[in-house]
C-alpha positions as CSV (number, residue, x, y, z in Angstrom):
1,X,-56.2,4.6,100.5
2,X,-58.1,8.0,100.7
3,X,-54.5,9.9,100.3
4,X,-54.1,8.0,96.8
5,X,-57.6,9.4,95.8
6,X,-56.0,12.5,96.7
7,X,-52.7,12.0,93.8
8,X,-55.2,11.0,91.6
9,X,-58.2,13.8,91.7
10,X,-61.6,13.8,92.5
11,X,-62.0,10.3,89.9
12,X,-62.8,7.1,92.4
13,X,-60.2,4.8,92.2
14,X,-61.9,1.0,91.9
15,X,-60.8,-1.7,94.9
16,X,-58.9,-3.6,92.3
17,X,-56.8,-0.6,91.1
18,X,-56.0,-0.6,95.3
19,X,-55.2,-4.5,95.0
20,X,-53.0,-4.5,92.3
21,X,-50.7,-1.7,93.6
22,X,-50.7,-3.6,96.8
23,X,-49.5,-7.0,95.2
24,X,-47.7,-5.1,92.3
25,X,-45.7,-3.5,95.6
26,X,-45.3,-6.7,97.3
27,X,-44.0,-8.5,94.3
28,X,-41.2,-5.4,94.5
29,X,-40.5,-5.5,97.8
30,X,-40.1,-9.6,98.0
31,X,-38.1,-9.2,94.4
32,X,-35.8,-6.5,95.8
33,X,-35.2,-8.2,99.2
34,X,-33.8,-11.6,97.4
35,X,-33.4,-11.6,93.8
36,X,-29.7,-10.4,93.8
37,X,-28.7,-12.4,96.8
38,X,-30.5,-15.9,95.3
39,X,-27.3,-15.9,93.0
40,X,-24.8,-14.6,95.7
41,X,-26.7,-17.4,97.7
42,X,-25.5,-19.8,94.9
43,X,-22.2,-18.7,94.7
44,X,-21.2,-18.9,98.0
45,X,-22.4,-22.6,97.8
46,X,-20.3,-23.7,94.3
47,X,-18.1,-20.7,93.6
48,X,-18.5,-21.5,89.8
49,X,-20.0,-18.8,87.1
50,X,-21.0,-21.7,84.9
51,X,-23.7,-23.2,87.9
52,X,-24.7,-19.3,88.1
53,X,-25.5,-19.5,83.9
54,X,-27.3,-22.7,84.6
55,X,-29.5,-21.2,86.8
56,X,-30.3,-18.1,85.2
57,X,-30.5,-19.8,81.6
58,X,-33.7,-22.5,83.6
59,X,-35.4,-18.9,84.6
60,X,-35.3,-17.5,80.9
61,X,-36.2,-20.8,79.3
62,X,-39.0,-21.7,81.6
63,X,-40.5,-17.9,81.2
64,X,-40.4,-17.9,77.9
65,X,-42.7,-21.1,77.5
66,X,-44.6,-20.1,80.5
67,X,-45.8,-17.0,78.9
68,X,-46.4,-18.5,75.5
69,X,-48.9,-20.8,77.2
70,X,-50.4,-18.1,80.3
71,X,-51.3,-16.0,77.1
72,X,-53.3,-18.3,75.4
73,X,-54.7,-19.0,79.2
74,X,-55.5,-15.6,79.9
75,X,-57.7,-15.8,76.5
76,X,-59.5,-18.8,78.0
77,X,-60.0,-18.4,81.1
78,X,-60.0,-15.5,84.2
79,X,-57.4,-13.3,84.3
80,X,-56.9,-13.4,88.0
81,X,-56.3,-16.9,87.9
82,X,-53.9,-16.1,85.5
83,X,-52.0,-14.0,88.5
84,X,-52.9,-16.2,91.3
85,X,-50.6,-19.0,89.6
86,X,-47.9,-16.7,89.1
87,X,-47.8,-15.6,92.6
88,X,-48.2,-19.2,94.1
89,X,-45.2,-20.1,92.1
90,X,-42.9,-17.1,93.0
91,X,-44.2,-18.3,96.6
92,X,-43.1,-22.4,96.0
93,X,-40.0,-20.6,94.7
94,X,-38.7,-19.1,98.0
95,X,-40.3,-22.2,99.7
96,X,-38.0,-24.6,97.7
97,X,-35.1,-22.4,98.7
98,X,-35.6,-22.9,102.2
99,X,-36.5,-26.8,101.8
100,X,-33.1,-27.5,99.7
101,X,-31.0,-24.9,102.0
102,X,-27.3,-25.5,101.6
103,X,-28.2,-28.1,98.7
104,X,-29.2,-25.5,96.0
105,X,-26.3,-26.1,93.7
106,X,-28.1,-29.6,92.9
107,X,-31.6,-27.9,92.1
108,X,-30.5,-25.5,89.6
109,X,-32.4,-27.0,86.8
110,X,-35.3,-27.0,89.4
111,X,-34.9,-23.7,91.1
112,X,-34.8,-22.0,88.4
113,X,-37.9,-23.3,86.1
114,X,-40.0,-22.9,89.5
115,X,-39.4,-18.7,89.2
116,X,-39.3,-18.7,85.1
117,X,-42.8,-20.4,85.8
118,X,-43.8,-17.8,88.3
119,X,-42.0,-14.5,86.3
120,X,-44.0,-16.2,83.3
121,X,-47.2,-16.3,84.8
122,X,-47.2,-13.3,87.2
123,X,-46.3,-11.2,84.2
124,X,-48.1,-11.6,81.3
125,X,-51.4,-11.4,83.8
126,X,-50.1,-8.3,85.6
127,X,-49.8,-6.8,82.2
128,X,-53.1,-7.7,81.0
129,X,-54.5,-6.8,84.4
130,X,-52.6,-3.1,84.2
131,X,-54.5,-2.6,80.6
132,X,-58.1,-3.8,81.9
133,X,-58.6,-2.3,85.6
134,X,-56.8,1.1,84.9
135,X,-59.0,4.0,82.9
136,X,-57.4,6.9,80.8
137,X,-57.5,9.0,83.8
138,X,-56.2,6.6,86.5
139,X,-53.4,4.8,84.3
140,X,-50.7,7.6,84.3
141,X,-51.6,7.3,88.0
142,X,-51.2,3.9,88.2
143,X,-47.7,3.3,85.9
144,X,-45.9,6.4,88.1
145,X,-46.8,4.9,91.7
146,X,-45.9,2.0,90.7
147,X,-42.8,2.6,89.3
148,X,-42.4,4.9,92.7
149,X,-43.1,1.3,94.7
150,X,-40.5,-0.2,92.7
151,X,-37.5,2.1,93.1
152,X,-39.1,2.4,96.9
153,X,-38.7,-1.6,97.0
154,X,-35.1,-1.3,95.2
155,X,-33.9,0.9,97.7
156,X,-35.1,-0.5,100.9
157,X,-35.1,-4.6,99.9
158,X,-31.2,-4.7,99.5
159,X,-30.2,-2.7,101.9
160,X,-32.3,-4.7,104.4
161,X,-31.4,-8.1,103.1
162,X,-27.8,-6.9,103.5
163,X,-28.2,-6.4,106.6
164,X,-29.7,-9.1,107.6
165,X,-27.7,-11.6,106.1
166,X,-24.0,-9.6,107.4
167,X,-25.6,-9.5,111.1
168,X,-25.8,-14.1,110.9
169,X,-23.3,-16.9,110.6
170,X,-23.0,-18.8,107.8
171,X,-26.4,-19.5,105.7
172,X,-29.1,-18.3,108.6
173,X,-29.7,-14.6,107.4
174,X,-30.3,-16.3,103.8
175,X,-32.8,-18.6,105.3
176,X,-34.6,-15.0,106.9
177,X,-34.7,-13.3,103.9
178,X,-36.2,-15.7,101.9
179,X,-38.5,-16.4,104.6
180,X,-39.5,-12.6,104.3
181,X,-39.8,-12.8,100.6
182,X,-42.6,-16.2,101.0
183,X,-44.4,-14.2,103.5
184,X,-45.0,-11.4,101.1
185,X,-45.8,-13.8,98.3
186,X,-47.9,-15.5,100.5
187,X,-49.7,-12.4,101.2
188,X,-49.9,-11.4,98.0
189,X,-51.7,-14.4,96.7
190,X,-54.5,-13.9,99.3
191,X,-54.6,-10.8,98.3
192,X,-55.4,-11.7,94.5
193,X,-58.8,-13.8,95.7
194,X,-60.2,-10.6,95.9
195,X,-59.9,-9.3,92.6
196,X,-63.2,-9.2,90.5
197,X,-63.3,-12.1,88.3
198,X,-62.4,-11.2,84.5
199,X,-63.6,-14.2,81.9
200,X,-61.8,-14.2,79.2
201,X,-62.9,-14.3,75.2
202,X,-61.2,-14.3,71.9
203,X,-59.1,-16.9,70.2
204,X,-55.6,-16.9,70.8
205,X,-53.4,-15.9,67.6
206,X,-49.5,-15.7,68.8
207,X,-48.7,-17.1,65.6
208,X,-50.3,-14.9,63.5
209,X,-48.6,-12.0,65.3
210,X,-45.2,-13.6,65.3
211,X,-45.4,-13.2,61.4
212,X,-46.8,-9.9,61.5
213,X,-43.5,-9.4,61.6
214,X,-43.5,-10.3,57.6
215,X,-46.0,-7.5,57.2
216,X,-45.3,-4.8,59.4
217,X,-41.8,-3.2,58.8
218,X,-41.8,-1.4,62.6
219,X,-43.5,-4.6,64.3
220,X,-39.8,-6.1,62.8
221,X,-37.8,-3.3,64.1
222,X,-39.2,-3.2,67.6
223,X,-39.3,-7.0,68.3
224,X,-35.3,-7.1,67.0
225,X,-34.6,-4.4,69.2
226,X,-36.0,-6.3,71.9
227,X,-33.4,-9.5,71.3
228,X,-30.4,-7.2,71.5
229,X,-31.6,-5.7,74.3
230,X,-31.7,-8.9,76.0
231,X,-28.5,-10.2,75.0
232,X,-27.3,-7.6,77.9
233,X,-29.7,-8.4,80.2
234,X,-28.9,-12.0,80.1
235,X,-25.4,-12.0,81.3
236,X,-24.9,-8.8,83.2
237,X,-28.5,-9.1,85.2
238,X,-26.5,-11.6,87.6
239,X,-22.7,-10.9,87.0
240,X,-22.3,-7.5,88.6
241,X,-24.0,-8.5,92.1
242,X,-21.5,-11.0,92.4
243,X,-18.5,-9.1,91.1
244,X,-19.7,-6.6,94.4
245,X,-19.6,-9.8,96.2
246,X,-16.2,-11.3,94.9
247,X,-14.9,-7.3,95.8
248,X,-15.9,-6.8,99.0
249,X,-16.8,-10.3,100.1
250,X,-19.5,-8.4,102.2
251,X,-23.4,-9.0,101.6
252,X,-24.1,-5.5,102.8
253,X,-22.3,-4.0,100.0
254,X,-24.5,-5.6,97.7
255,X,-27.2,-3.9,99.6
256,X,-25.5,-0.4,99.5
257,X,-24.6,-0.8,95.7
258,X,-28.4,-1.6,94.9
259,X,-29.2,1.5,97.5
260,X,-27.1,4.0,95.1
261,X,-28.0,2.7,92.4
262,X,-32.1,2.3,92.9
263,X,-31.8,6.2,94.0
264,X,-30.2,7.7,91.2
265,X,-32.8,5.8,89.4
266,X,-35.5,6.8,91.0
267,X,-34.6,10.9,90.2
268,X,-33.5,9.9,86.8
269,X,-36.7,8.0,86.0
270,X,-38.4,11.2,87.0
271,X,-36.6,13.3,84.7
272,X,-36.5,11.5,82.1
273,X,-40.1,11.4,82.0
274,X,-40.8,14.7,82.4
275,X,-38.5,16.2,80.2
276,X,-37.8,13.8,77.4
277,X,-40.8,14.5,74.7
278,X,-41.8,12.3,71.8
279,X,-39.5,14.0,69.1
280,X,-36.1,13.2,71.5
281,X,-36.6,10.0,72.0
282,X,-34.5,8.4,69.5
283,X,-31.3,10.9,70.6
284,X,-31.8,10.3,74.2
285,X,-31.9,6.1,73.5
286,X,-28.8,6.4,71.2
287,X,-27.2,8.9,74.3
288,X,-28.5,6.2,76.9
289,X,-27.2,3.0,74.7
290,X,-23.7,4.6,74.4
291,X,-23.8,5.3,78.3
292,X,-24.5,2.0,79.0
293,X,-21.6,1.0,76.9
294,X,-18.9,3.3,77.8
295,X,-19.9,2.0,81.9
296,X,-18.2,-1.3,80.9
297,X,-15.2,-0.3,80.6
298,X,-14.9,1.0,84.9
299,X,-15.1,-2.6,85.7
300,X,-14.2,-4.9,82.8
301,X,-10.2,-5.2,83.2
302,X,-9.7,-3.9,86.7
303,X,-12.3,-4.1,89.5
304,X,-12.8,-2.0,93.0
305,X,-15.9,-1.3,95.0
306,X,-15.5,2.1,94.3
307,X,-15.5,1.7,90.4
308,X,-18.5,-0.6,90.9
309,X,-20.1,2.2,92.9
310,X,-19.6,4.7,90.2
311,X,-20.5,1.7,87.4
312,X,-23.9,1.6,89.6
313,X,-24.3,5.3,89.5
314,X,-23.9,5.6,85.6
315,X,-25.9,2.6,85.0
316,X,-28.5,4.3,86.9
317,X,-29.1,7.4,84.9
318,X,-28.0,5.8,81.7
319,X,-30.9,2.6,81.4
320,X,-34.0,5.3,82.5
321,X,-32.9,7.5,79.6
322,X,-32.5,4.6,77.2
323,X,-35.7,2.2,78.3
324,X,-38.3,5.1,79.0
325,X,-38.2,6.2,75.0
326,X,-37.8,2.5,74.0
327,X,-40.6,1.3,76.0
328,X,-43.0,4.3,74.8
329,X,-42.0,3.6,71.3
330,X,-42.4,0.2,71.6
331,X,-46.6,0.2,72.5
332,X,-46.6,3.6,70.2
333,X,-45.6,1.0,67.3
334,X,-48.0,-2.0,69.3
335,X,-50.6,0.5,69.3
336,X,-50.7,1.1,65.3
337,X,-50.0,-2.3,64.5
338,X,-53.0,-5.0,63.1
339,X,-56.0,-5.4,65.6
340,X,-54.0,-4.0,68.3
341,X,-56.8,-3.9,70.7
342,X,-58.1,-7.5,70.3
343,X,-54.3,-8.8,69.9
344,X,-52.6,-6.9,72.5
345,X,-52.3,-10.4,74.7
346,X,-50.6,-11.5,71.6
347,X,-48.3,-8.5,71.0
348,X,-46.8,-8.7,74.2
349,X,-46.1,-12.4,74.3
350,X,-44.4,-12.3,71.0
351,X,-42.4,-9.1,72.6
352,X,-41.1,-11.2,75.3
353,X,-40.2,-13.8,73.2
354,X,-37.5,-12.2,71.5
355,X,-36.4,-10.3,74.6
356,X,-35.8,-13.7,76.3
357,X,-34.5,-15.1,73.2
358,X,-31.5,-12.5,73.4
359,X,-31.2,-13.5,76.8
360,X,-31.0,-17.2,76.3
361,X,-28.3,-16.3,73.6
362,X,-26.5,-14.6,76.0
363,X,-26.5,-17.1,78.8
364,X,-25.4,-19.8,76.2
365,X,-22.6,-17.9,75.3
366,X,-21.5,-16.8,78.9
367,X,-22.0,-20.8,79.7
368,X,-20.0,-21.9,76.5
369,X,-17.5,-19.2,76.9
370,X,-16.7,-20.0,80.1
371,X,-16.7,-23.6,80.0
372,X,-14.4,-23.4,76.9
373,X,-12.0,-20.7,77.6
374,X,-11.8,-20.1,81.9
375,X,-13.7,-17.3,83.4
376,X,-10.4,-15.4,83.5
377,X,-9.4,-15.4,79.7
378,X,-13.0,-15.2,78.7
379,X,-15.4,-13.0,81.0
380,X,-13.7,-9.4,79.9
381,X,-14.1,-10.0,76.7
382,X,-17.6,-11.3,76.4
383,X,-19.1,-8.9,79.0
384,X,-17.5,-6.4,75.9
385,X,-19.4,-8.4,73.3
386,X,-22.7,-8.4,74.4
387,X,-22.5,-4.9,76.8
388,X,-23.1,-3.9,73.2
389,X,-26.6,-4.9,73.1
390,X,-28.4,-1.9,74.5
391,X,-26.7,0.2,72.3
392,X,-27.7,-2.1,69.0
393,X,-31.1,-0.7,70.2
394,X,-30.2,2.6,68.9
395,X,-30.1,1.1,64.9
396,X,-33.3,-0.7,64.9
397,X,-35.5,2.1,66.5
398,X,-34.1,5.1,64.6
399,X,-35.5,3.6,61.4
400,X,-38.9,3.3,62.9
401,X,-41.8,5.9,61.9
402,X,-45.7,5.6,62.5
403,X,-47.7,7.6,60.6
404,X,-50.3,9.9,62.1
405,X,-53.4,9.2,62.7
């Protein structure tokens, strides 16, 4: 990978750095090839929103015990363990997908605590692994190409799946795809025996940071931020894929919706970086949260492809302006907070814990909602109810200020 040493300067970059781009880009490419089409997958099998909630709502809750537990793992034992059993379940995911076939409506439950095991997992040591193999000078490196293999992956996967899966009868192009998505799992997981082994030390206080939150006002902000952001994510991550589908009744315009919208988010990522500084980052999340609000309204009452194409294409500038400010301010405040070094394990479980606890929320309500109401009376006015979450964002994080120094 000489040309990367190139990007980076005359610093050596370490085998491992090399590895985890590699499975960092696999895990992309294999996400971005089936993740969208898992739940088309399902709905073409039931053709019921409430089995889609199901499904989703076993991810979240699995994930959010999964990485409560792999962070007190990777404080006992070797990081890349920590990976290798995230991988090998994302890996027995798409394998149980392909045992169960045109049976998956029965597995939900199943399913979908395999991959909330494996996101769980994967994750939290990915995270860890990020902080521990990547120096000062090779981590700005590291984040950008890596962010580049993900909106490569975004662009590429659905497009490719699409096209796939349109070009077969019936289930067979499914069956392919997630086929693909095992073998780069698979890959990737014999690609993780040849990390360097990292023991792990230090005694594992989650607790102790969840009530940090009693002590440390922005610690409170930035973790409530975090729920309401994924009271959105919860609901909308698997609706819009399907509303495409439900449109057009076409797999590959899934594909060329997550094309457009993977590259205007690839340019808008790299604009928003390089030209949003520290002191506009609370404008350009309140700018970004109202965006992402205002988008609802192409496709809440009266759906087309082509408003869903334009949804996309808003969507696509509006998150990158909203989560690249809210992310930075979000390890700024990590960073200042109580024994950040030792606890940083810690301070990123207890992040994702309230970000899957908004997104839990919001899957119970979409299930309740719909099982209560209809889909018809209900879905408008809930995807209006908590679209508002990314703008909430806005309320918390304005009120946040670290000192200097």
């Amino acid at each position: 990978m000489s040309f990367l040493k190139k990007w980076v300067g005359e610093a050596d970059l370490p085998k491992d750095l090399n590895l985890l781009l590699i499975i960092g880009g696999l895990y992309a490419l294999s996400g971005a090839l089936s993740n969208t089409f898992v739940n088309v997958y399902l709905w073409k099998q039931s053709g019921r929103f409430i089995d889609l909630g199901i499904y989703n709502l076993s991810v979240v809750f699995l994930q959010v015990f999964t990485f409560i537990l792999a962070g007190r793992w990777a404080k006992k034992m070797d990081r890349t363990i920590v990976l290798r059993i995230g991988v090998i379940f994302l890996a027995l995911f798409y394998l149980a997908v392909l045992i169960v076939g045109e049976n998956a409506t029965s597995f939900l439950f199943l399913l979908g605590g395999i991959l909330g095991i494996g996101y769980g997992f994967y994750w939290l040591a990915f995270n860890v692994l990020t902080f521990e193999i990547t120096e000062p000078h090779t981590r700005d490196f590291f984040n950008g190409f890596m962010g580049i293999l993900g909106s490569a992956g975004g662009m590429i996967g659905p497009i490719m799946a699409g096209l796939i899966i349109s070009r077969f009868d019936k289930f067979f192009g499914y069956s392919i795809v997630f086929g693909l998505s095992l073998t780069l799992f698979s890959i990737a997981v014999i690609l993780s025996f040849y990390l360097k082994r990292r023991p792990a030390q230090g005694n594992y206080l989650f607790l102790r940071i969840l009530k940090e939150r009693q002590h440390n006002f922005n610690w409170k902000l930035v973790t409530s931020a975090h729920f309401f952001q994924g009271l959105r994510e919860g609901t909308f991550a698997f609706v819009i894929s399907i509303f495409v589908f439900i449109t057009t009744g076409s797999e590959l315009a899934i594909g060329t919706y997550g094309l457009v919208n993977s590259g205007i988010s690839f340019l808008s990522y790299y604009l928003v970086s390089r030209y949003i500084k520290k002191n506009k980052r609370k404008k350009a999340i309140l700018a970004g949260g109202i965006g992402l609000y205002l988008s609802i309204l192409l496709i809440v009452f009266d759906l087309s492809y082509m408003k869903l194409l334009i949804y996309a294409s808003v969507i696509a500038i509006c998150y990158p302006l909203l989560l690249v400010p809210f992310i930075s301010t979000s390890y700024d405040v990590i960073g200042s907070g109580w024994k950040a070094a030792e606890m940083r394990i810690e301070y990123v479980v207890v992040k994702e814990l309230f970000l899957n606890s908004g997104r839990m929320v919001s899957l119970l309500t979409f299930i309740g909602s719909v099982y209560i109401f209809g889909v018809e009376q209900s879905l408008p006015y809930l995807l209006l109810i908590l679209g508002a979450g990314h703008t909430c964002i806005y309320f918390f994080i304005r009120k946040v200020n670290i000192k200097a120094g």
